[in-house]
DRENNUPA-60221 format. One line per field, with one value per residue (C-alpha): residue number from 1; x, y, z. Coordinates in nm, 3 decimals, always signed. Each point is the difference from the previous one (the first is absolute). Last residue first. Layout:
N
num	NUM;...
u	X;...
v	Y;...
w	Z;...
This chain:
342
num	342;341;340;339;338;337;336;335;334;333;332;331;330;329;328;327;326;325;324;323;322;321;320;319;318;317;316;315;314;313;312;311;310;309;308;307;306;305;304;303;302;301;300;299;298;297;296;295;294;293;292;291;290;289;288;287;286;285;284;283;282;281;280;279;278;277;276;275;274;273;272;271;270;269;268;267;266;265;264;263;262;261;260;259;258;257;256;255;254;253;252;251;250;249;248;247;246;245;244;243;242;241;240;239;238;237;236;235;234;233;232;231;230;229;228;227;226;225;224;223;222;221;220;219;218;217;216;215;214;213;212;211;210;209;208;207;206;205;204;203;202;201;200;199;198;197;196;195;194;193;192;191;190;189;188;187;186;185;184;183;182;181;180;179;178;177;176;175;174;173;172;171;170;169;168;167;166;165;164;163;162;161;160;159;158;157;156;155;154;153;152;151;150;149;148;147;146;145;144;143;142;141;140;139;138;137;136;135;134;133;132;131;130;129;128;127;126;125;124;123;122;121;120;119;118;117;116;115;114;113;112;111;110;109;108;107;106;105;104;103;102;101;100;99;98;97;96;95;94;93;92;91;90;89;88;87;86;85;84;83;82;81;80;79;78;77;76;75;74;73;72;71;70;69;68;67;66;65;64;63;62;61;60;59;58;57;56;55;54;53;52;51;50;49;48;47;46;45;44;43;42;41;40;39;38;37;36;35;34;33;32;31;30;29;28;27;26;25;24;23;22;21;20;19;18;17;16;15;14;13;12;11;10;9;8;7;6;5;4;3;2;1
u	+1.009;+0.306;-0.052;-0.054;+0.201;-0.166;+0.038;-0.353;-0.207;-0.315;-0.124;+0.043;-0.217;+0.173;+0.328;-0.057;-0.007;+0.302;+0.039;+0.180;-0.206;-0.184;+0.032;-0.390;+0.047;+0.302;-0.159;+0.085;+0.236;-0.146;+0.150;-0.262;-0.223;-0.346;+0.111;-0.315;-0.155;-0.218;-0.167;-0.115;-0.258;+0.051;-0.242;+0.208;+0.255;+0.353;+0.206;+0.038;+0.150;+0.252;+0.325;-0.242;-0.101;+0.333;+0.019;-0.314;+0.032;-0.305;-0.259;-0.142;-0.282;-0.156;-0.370;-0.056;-0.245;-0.325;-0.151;+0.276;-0.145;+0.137;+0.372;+0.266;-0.244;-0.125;-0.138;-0.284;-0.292;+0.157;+0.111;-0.183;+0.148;+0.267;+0.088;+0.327;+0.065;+0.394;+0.139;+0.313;+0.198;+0.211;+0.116;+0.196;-0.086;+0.036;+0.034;-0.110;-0.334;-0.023;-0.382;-0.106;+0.155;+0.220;+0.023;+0.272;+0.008;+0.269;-0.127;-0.040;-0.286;+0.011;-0.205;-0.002;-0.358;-0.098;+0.085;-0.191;-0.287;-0.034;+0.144;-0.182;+0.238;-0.013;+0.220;+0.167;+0.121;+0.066;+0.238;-0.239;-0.219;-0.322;-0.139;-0.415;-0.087;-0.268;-0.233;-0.202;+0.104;-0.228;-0.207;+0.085;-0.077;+0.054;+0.208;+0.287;-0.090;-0.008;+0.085;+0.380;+0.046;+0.406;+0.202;+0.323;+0.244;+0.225;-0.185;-0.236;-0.101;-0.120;-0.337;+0.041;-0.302;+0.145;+0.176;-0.290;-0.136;+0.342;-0.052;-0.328;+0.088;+0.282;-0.245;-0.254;+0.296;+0.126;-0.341;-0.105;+0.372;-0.025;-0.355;+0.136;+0.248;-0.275;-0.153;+0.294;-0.008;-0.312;+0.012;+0.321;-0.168;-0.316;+0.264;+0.145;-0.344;-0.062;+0.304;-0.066;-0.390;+0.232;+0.190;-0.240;-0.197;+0.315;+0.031;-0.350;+0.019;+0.310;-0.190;-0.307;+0.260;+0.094;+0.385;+0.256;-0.096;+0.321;-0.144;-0.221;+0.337;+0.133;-0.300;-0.003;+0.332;-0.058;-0.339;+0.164;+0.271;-0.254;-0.180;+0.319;+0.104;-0.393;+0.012;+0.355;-0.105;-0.350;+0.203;+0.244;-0.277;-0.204;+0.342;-0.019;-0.374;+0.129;+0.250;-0.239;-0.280;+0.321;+0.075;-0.335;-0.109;+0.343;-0.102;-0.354;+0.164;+0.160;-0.292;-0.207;+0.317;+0.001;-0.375;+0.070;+0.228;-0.189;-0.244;+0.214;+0.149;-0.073;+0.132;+0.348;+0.123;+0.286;+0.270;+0.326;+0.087;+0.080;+0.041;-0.199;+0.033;-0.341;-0.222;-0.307;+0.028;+0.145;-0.052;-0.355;-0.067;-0.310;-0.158;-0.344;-0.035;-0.018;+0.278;+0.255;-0.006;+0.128;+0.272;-0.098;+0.334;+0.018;+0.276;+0.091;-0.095;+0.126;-0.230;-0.001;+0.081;+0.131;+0.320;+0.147;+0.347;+0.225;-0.013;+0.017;-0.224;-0.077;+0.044;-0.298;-0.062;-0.216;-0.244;-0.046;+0.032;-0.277;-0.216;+0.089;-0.066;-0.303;-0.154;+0.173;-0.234;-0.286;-0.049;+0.076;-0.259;-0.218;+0.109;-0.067;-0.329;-0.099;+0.102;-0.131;-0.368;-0.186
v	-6.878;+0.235;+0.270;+0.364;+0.260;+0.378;+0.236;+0.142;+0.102;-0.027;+0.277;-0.109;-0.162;-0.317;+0.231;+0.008;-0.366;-0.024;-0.195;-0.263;-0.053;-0.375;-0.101;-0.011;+0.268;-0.176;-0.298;-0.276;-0.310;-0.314;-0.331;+0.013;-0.047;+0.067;+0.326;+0.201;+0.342;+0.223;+0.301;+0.303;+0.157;+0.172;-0.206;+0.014;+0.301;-0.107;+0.374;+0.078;-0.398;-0.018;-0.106;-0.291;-0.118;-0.089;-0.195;-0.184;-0.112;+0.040;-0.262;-0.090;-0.177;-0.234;-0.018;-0.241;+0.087;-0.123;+0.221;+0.116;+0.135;+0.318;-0.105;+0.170;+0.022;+0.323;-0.057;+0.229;-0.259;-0.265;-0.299;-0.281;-0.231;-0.336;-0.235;-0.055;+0.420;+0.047;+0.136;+0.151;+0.166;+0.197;+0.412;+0.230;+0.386;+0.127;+0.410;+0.158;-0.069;+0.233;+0.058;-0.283;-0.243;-0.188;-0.408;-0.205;-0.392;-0.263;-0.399;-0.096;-0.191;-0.151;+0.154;-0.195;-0.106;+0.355;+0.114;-0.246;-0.011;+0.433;+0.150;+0.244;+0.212;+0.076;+0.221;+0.015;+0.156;-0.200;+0.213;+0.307;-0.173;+0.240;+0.069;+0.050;+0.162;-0.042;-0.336;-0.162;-0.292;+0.006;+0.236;+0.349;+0.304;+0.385;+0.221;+0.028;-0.039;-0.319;-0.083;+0.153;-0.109;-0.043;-0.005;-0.087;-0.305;-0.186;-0.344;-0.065;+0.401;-0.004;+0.012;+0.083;-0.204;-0.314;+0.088;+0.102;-0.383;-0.165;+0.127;-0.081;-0.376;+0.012;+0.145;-0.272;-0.239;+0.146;-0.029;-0.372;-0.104;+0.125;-0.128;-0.340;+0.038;+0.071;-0.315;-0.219;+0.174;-0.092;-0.350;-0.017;+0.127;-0.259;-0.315;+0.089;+0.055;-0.361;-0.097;+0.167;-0.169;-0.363;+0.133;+0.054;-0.307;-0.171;+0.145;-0.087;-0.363;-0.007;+0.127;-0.242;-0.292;+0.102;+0.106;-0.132;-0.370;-0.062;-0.093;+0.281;+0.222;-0.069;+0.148;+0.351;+0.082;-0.092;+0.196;+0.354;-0.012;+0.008;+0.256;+0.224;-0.048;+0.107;+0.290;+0.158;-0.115;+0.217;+0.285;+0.007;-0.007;+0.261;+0.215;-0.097;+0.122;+0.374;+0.008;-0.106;+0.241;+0.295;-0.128;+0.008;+0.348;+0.124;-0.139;+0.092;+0.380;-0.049;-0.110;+0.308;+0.218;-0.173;+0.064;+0.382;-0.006;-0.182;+0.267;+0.289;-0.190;+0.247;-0.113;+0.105;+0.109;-0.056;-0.114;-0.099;-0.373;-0.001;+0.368;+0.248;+0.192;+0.265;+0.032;+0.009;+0.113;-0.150;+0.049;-0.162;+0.057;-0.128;-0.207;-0.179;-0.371;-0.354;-0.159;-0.155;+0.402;-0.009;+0.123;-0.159;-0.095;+0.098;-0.234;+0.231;+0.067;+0.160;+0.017;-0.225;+0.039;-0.341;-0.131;-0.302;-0.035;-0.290;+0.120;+0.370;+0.261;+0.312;+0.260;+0.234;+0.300;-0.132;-0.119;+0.319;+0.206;-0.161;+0.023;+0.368;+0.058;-0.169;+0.204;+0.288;-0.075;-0.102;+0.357;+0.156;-0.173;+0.113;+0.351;+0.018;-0.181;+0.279;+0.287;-0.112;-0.028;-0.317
w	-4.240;-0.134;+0.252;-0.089;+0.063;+0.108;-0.235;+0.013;-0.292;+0.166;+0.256;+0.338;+0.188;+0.107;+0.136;+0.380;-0.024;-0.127;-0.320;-0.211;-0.238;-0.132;-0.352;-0.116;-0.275;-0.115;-0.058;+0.253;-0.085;-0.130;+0.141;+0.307;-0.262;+0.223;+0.069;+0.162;-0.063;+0.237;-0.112;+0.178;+0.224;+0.345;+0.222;+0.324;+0.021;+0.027;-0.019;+0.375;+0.052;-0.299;+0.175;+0.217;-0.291;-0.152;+0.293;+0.010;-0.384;-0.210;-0.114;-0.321;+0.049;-0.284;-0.050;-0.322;-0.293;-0.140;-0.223;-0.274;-0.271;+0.109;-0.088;+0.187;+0.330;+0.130;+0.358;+0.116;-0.138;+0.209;-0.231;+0.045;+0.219;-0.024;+0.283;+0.163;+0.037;-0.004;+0.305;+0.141;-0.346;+0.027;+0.010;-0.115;-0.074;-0.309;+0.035;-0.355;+0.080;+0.325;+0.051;-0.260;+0.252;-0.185;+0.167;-0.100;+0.037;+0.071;+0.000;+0.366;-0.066;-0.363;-0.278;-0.322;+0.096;+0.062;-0.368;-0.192;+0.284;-0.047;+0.213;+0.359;+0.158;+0.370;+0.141;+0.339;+0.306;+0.317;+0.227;-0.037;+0.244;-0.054;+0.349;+0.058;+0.311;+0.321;-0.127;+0.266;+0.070;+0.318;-0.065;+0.038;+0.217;-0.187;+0.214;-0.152;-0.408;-0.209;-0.315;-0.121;-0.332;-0.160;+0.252;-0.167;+0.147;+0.239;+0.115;+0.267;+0.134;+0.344;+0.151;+0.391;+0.107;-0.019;+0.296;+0.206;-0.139;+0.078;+0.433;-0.003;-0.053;+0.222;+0.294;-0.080;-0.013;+0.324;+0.152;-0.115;+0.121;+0.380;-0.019;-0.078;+0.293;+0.214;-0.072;+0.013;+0.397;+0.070;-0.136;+0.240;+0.299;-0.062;-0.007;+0.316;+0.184;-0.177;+0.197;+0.302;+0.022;-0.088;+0.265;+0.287;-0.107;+0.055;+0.324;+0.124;-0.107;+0.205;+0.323;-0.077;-0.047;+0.418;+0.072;+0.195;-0.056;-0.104;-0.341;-0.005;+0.082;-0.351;-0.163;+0.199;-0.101;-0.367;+0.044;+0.191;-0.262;-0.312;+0.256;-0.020;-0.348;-0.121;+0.216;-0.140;-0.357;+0.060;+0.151;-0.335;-0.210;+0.139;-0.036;-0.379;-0.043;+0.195;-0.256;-0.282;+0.106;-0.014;-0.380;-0.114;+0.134;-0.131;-0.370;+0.055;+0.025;-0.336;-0.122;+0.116;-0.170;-0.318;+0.017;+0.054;-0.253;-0.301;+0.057;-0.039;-0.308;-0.291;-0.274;-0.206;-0.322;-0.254;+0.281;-0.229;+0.021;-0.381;-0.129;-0.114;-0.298;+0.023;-0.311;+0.145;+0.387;+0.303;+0.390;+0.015;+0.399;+0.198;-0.217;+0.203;+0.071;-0.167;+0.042;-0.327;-0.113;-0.362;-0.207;-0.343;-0.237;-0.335;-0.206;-0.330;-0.388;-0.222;-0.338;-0.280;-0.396;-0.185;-0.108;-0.172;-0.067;-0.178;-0.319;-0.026;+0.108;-0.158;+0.291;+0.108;-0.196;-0.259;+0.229;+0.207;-0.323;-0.206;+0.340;+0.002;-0.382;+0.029;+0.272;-0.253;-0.215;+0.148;+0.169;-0.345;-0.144;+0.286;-0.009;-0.412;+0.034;+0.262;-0.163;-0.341;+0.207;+0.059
């Protein structure tokens, strides 16, 4: 190996070293009552899907577009979906005129069946006069009971075309929520963050269209070791310092602490490297403040997240959370702003 190259590699390791040197250096000693660990935000993704199979018609938002909750995001193409809404529709009419004409049949049956049920009681107290034969009375009531079953057959009809009546509309119905559920509309308020699927192209059903990152449920997991995730109670304060703004704190708390130990991901620094089983704690950031900082919350920015287990102990200075405007998180350090006394 040349000089040149035992002199670039040397110098290659040592300013690797001086970086990583710097990196831990750099972040703030910790007193009792703190533990800390490096993470990366994290946030809620939610899959924009087709629930139908069938082919994209519209996608009317791109990567990196706010949208909010309700908001159309794309839409299917329900051709189709009309045409059999309008066949149902036309059942439905079909249905409804069978069931008129079904309900007249019924009122001419009742109409026969009260006349020969008239035409037998009149007949049967004349046999006693001798007015009338048996045979003739035997006729009549074999004239109603044939008007009575008429009767009976009317009314089946009619229950029938009722039932029709019902099997159309809910077809109809039914149709009806699946061209709806073809306008695909954005759940919660939040970034578009992969866009999947192109007009044109057909889907499956659940079939996946966009990706949205809920930017109302950002958070950090940090992985303790047992000695420091046993002290940790939920709700206990927390800061998280991005490493693109680390002289901005930002607050946050704690919303889960892992029952069981891991091992310690191979991207996770812990304070003490002999550490192999640790505890996954999330550190999770307030909805509001969110909300202020929307442009700048990028998932996957790295950083470190530290938690107050001593609620007694008061934060280091360098994890005292700013007052700032949102508008002002990337400016140069040095700034005047007041800090708070948590």
């Amino acid at each position: 190996m040349s000089r040149r190259a035992i002199f670039v590699t040397v110098t290659a390791v040592v300013a690797g070293g001086g970086v990583a040197a710097w990196l831990i250096l750099s972040r703030p000693a910790l007193p009792p009552g703190f533990a800390g660990g490096n993470g990366r935000l994290e946030a809620k993704q939610i899959d924009i899907a087709t629930k139908y199979p069938g082919r994209i018609k519209q996608v009317l938002a791109d990567e990196g577009d706010m949208v909010n909750a309700g908001q159309i995001v794309a839409t299917m193409d329900t051709e189709p979906l009309e045409a059999q809404l309008r066949n149902a529709e036309a059942k439905i009419k079909e249905a409804e005129d069978n069931r008129r004409t079904a309900l007249a049949n019924v009122a001419v049956k009742q109409s026969e069946f009260v006349y020969s049920e008239k035409e037998y009681k009149r007949s049967s107290g004349l046999v006693g006069r001798g007015a009338v034969s048996e045979q003739e009375r035997d006729i009549d009531l074999s004239r109603m009971e044939m008007a009575r079953s008429a009767l009976v057959g009317a009314k089946a009809q009619a229950v029938r075309t009722k039932s029709a009546i019902d099997a159309a509309v809910a077809e109809a119905e039914r149709l009806k929520a699946e061209i709806k559920d073809s306008v695909l509309k954005a759940p919660v308020r939040g970034r578009i963050q992969t866009r999947l699927a192109e007009p044109g192209e057909v889907l499956p059903a659940g079939g996946k269209v966009l990706t949205l990152v809920d930017l109302s449920d950002v958070y950090m997991y940090v992985f303790l070791p047992e000695r420091d995730a046993g002290k940790v109670a939920l709700g206990s304060e927390a800061r998280i310092v991005l490493d693109a703004a680390p002289e901005y704190p930002i607050r946050a708390s704690v919303s889960f602490v892992s029952p069981s130990a891991q091992f310690t991901p191979k991207t996770v620094e812990t304070a003490e490297e002999r550490h192999n089983l640790t505890f996954r704690v999330k550190l999770q950031l307030d909805a509001k403040r969110l909300r202020q900082f929307e442009p700048y919350v990028k998932v996957g920015i790295p950083g470190m997240g530290y938690v107050r287990f001593d609620q007694k102990a008061p934060w280091p200075p360098m994890l005292q959370v700013k007052s700032v405007m949102p508008g002002e998180l990337w400016k140069p350090t040095g700034s005047t702003n007041s800090t708070d006394s948590k």
